[in-house]
C-alpha positions as CSV (number, residue, x, y, z in Angstrom):
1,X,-56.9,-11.8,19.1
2,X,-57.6,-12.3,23.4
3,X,-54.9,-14.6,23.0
4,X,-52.3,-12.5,21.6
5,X,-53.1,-9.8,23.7
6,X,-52.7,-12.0,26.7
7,X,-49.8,-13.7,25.8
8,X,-48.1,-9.9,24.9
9,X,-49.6,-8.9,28.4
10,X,-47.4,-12.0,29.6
11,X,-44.4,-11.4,28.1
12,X,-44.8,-7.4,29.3
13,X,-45.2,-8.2,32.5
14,X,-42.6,-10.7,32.7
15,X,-39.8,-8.7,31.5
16,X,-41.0,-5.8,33.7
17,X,-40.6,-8.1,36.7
18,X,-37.2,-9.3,35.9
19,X,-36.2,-5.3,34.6
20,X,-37.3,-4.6,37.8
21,X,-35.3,-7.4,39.8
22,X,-31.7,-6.0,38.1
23,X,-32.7,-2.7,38.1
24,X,-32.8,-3.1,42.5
25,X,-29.7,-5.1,42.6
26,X,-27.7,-2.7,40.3
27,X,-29.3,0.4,42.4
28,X,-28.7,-0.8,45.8
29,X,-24.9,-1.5,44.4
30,X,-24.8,2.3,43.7
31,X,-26.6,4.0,47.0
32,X,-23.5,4.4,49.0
33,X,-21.8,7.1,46.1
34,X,-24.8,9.2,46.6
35,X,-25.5,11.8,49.0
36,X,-29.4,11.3,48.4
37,X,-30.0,7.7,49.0
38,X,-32.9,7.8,47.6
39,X,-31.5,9.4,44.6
40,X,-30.7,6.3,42.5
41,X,-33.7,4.1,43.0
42,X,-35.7,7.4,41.6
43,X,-33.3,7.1,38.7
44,X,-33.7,3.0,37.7
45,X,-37.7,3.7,38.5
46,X,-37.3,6.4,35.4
47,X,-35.7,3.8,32.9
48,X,-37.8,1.3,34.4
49,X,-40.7,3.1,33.2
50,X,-39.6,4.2,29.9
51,X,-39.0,0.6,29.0
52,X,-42.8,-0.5,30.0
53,X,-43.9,2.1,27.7
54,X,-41.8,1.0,25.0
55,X,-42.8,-2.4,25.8
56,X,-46.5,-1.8,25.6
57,X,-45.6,-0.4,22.1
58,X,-46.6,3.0,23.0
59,X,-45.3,6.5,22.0
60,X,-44.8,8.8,24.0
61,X,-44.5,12.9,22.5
62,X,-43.7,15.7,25.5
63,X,-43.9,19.5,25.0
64,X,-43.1,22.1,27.8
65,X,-39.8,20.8,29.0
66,X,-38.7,25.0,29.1
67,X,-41.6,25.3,31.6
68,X,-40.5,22.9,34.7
69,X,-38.9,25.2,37.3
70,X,-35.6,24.2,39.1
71,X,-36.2,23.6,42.9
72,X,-38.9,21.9,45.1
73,X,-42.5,21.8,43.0
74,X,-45.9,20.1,43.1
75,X,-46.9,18.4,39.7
76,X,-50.6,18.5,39.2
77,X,-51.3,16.1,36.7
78,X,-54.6,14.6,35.4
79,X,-55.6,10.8,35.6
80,X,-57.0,8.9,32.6
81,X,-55.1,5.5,33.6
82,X,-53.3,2.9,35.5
83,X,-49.9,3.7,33.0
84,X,-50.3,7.5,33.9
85,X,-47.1,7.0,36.6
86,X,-45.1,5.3,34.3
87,X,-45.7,8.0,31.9
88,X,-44.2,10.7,34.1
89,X,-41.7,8.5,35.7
90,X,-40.5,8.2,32.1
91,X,-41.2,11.1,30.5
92,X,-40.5,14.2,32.9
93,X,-36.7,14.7,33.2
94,X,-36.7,15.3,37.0
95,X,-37.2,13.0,40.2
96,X,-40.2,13.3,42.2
97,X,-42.0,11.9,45.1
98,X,-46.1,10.7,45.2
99,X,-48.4,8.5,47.5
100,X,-48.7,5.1,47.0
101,X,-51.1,3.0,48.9
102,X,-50.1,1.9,51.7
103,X,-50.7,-2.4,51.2
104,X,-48.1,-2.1,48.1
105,X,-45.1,-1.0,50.8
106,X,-45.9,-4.9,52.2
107,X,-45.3,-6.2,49.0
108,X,-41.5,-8.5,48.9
109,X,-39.1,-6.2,47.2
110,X,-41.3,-4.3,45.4
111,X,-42.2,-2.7,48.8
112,X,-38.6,-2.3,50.1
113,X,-38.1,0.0,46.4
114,X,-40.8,2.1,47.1
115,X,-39.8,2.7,50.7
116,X,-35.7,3.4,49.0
117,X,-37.2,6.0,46.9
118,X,-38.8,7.8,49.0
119,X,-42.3,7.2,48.2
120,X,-44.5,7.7,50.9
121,X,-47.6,5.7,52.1
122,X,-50.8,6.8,52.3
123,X,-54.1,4.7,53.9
124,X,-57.5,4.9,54.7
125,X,-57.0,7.2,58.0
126,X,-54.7,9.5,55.9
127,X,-57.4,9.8,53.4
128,X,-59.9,10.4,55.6
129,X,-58.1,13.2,57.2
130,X,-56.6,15.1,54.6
131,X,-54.7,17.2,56.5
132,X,-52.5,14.7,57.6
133,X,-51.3,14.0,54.0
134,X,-50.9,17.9,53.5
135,X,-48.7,18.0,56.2
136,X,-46.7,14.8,54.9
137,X,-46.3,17.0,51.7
138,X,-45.7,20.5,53.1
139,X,-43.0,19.2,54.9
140,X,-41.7,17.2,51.8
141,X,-41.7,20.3,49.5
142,X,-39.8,22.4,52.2
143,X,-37.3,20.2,52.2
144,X,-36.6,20.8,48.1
145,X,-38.5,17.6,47.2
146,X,-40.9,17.7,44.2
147,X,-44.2,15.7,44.6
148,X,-46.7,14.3,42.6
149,X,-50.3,14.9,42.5
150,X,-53.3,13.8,40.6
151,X,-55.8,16.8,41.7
152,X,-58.9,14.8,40.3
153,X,-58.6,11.9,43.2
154,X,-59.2,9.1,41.4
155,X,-58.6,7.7,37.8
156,X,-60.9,8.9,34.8
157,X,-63.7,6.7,33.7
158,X,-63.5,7.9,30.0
159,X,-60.8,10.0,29.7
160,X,-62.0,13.0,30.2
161,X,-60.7,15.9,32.8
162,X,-62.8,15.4,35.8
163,X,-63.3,18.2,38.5
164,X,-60.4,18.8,41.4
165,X,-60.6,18.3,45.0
166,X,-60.6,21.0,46.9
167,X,-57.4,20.9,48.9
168,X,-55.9,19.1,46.7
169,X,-53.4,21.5,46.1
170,X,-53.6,23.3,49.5
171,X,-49.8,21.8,50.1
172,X,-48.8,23.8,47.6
173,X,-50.0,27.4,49.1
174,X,-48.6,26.1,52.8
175,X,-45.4,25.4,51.3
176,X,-44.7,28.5,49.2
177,X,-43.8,26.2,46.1
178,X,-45.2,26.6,42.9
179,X,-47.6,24.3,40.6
180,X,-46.5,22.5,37.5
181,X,-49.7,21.8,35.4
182,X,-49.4,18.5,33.5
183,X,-51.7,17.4,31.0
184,X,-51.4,13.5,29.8
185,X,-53.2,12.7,26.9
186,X,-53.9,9.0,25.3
187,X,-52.6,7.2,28.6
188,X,-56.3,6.2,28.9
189,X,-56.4,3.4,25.7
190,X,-53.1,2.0,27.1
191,X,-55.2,0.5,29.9
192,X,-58.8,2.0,30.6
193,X,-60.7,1.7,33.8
194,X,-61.2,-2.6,34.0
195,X,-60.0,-3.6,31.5
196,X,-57.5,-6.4,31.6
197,X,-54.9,-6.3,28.7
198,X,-52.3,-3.4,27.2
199,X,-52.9,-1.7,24.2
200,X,-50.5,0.7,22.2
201,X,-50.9,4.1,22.3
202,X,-49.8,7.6,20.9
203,X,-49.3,9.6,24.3
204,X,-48.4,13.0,24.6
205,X,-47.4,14.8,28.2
206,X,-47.6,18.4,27.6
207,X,-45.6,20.5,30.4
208,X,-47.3,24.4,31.2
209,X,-46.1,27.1,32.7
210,X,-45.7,26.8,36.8
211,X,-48.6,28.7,38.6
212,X,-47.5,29.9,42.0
213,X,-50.3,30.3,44.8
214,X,-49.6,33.5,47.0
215,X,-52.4,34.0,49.9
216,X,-55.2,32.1,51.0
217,X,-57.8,34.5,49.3
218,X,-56.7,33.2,45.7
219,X,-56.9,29.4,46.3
220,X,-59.9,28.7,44.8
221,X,-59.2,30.9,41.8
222,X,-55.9,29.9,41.3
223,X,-56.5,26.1,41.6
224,X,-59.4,26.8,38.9
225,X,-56.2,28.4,36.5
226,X,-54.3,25.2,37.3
227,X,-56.8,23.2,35.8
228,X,-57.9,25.1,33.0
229,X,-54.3,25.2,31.9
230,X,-54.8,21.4,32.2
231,X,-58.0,21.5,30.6
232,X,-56.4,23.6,27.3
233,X,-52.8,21.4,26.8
234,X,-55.7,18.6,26.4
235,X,-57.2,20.0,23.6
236,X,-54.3,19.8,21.3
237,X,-54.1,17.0,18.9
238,X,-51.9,14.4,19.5
């Protein structure tokens, strides 16, 4: 059994690597039509995704598509695994922006994508001092972008909803956009905290209604609706 899941894990990641090697040539062929040059590369990351969860034999159920606001918004998701990106990527029918650390952007080609889309670095001194990431985002969001953010920090060690930081969605009030709550559920037996092999999975991204943060007096309270709305899409059976 270790050995067919390795070997699967093999072939997975080798036709993600090559999917990913045509998907940058074809993307970079395209750029100049688009006003947004970052625009395609969001695009081929969005298919690109969709195949590794096909790939890892996974299915993948989304409710709430009614609820995602046109214009710039932050995505507050919650964090059960390592496929949680490619989840969204592939399941939310909209481009966004998120951090990435900032050793991947060194990586050959895979760091030149991430720097075409858009994606924006973030490192130790960024985390450190929040506010400098805040601002990155604030001024994203102004400009109409939509970013990603897992509210929680860091991946779940069993799955469940962990609390939220506390300016985690402080961008959100500077920038006058509203919050998309984002509940992902089953994402965590794809690929659990350290373990080393794929497993299929039924995975449902349920999509609530946008919660929009209006003075600094209602933070607190309103990003404790943000993840109760979280906290209540994950209750519903898969």
């Amino acid at each position: 059994m270790i050995i067919l899941k390795a070997l699967h894990n093999l072939a997975l990641f080798l036709a993600i690597f090559i999917a990913f090697f045509v998907a940058s040539l074809i993307t970079f062929c395209f750029t100049p039509f688009y006003r947004d040059k970052r625009y395609p590369f969001q695009i081929a990351a969005r298919y690109w995704s969709k195949m590794i969860i096909l790939l890892s034999g996974s299915r993948l159920k989304i409710t709430g598509l009614e609820n995602i606001p046109k214009g710039a918004i932050m995505i507050a998701a919650n964090h059960q695994g390592a496929a949680d990106i490619p989840i969204l990527l592939g399941g939310l029918p909209i481009t966004f922006l998120f951090a990435i650390k900032k050793e991947l952007f060194k990586v050959p080609i895979f760091g030149w994508y991430l720097k075409k889309a858009g994606y924006f670095p973030v490192d130790r001194e960024m985390v450190l001092n929040a506010y400098k990431l805040v601002d990155k985002m604030v001024t994203l969001l102004k400009n109409g972008d939509r970013i990603l953010i897992f509210p929680e920090g860091t991946r779940s060690r069993d799955g469940s909803l962990g609390n939220f930081k506390r300016g985690s969605l402080l961008a959100a009030l500077k920038s006058g956009v509203p919050v998309l709550p984002v509940a992902i559920s089953g994402s965590y037996d794809i690929l659990p905290k350290g373990a080393k092999f794929f497993s299929p999975s039924q995975v449902r991204l349920s999509i609530g209604k946008p919660i929009y943060f209006t003075n600094d007096l209602e933070y607190e309270a309103k990003v404790a609706e943000v993840r109760q709305s979280i906290a209540e899409m994950l209750t519903k059976p898969l």
